[in-house]
Every structure is written in C-alpha cells, then in structure tokens.
N, C-alpha and C positions, 0 to 999 in steps of 0.2 A: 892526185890530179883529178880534178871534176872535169866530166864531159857534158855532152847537148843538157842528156836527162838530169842532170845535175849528180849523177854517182859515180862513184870512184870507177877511174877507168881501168882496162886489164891492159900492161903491158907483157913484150918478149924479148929475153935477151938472148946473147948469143953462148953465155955461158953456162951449162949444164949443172952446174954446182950452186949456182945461189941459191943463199940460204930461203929469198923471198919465193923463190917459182916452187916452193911445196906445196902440192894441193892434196889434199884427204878424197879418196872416193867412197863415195856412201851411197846407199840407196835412198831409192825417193821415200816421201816425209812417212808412209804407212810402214818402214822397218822392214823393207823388204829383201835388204843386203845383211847376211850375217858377216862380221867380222870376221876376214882371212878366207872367206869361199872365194873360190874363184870368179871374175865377172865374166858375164856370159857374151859371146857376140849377139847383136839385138836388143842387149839388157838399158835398162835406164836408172842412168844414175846421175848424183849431184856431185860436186867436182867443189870444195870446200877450200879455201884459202886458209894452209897452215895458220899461220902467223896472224891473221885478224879476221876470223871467221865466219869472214863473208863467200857468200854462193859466187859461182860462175855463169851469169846470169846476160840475157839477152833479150832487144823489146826493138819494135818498130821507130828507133830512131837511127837516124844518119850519123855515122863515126865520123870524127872531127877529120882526119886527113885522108882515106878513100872514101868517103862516104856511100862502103859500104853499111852495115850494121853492127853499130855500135855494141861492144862487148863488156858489159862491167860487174863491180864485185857487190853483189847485195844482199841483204840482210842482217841477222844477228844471230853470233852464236851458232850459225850452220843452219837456220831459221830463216827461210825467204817466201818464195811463193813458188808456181808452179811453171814459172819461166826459168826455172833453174833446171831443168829438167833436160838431159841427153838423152841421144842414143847410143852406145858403142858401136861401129861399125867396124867388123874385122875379116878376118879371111879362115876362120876355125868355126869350134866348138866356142872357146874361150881365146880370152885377151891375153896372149901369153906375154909374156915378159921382155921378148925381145922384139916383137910386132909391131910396126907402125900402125895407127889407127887412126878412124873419123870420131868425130860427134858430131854427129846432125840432132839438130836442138828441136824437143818436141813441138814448142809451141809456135816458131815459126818459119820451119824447114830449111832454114841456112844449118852451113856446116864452120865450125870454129876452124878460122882461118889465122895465116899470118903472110904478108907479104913485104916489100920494103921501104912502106912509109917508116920514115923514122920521126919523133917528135922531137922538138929543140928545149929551150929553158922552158921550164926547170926541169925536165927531165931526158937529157940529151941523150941520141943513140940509142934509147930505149923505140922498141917495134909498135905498131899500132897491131892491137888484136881485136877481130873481129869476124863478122857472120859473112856468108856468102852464097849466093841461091845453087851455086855447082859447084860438085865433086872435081878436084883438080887436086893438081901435086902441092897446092899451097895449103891444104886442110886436111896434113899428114901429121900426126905427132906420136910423138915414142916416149914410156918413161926410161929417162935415163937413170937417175939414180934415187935412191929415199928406201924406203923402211916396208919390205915384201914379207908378208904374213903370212904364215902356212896355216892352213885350218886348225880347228882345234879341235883334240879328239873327243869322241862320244864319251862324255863323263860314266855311261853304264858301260862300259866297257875296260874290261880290266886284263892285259897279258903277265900280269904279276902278283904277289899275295904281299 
C-alpha cells in the first residue's frame, strides 16, 4: 500500500505471531551493533523489515488517516538513509526482553505510534502506524515473539582443550 510520499506504508496488527511483523534490529549504517549484544537504553538503531528489507523509516509527511506522520518501509536490502534511525527508550541498562519501549526517531523527534485508525480495501483492519510529537501510552511496544540471540563468545577464549 503506497502512501502521501509514495512508499510503502507500515501497518499493525493485532496478532502477535504474523509472520509479516518481523523486523531485524541492527545498528546504524557505521556497524555499530554487534550481532547478539545486548541493545542499550539510548542506543540507536535501525528496525529492518524481515521479509522485504526495507528500513522503518519516517519524514515530514502527513499519514493518510490521523495525519499524524507518516511511517513507512524504505530502502533496499537494509540500505536507506539516515531517517531510519531510532532511539530505544527504556527504563534500564538495556532493552530487556520483556520491557515495553519507545523509539523516538532521530531525525524528526516523533515517537513510533499506533492508535485506532484502521484502513479499509485493500487492506482492511490493518492499523495505521505512525510518528507522534508526545510520549503517551500509544508509542509503547514490546517484542513478542522472533529469534533472541545471545552474544557470542570471545573466539580467544577457551574453557576446554
């Protein structure tokens, strides 16, 4: 579904298990997330659409149904620019596991919201997702389920012969 800016839009649904609501968290484009470290509260990172490897990306236009700010999936291959860019905002050290959290987007101070605009054909019931200038209970999110990585250990390090 294309929106104002003409890019694919981000919806949410209500089901915890679709296979489409997978997103990869990576660090920003300088490699600065190792694979399986913990993310930090504060930390910034890029938020990657499993399935078609587009960023989670946000820009000064108006969202077709609250027109708040439009939320959508850009780039290639995990390759966008530097509107893809978060903040984690959490209540720790780190984003633990079971912690609800913010991302407030670097480059234009909304926080990735969802409230209950719903859109109709062609994609009925599906949520409108989008930016918002305040921290409220509607730009909470948690991961529910997907593929949690444990660090990996210091290759020089060896407890065995």
């Amino acid at each position: 579904f294309e929106t104002g800016s003409g890019q694919q839009s981000v919806t949410g649904v209500e089901a915890s298990d679709d296979a489409n609501s997978y997103w990869r968290i990576r660090g920003k484009s300088d490699g600065s997330c190792q694979r399986g470290a913990p993310v930090k509260c504060g930390q910034a990172i890029r938020l990657t659409h499993v399935s078609t490897g587009k960023n989670l990306h946000t820009h000064h236009f108006p969202s077709p149904l609250s027109n708040n700010q439009e939320v959508s999936a850009f780039g290639d291959d995990g390759e966008g620019d530097d509107l893809d860019i978060w903040i984690v905002q959490c209540s720790g050290t780190h984003w633990e596991r079971d912690d609800a959290v913010r991302f407030k987007h670097v480059g234009t101070d909304v926080f990735l919201s969802i409230t209950g605009e719903q859109y109709g054909h062609p994609i009925r019931g599906q949520r409108e997702v989008h930016g918002m200038t305040t921290a409220n209970h509607h730009n909470y999110w948690k991961a529910m389920e997907g593929v949690f990585i444990k660090p990996s250990m210091d290759p020089a390090k060896h407890d065995e012969l």
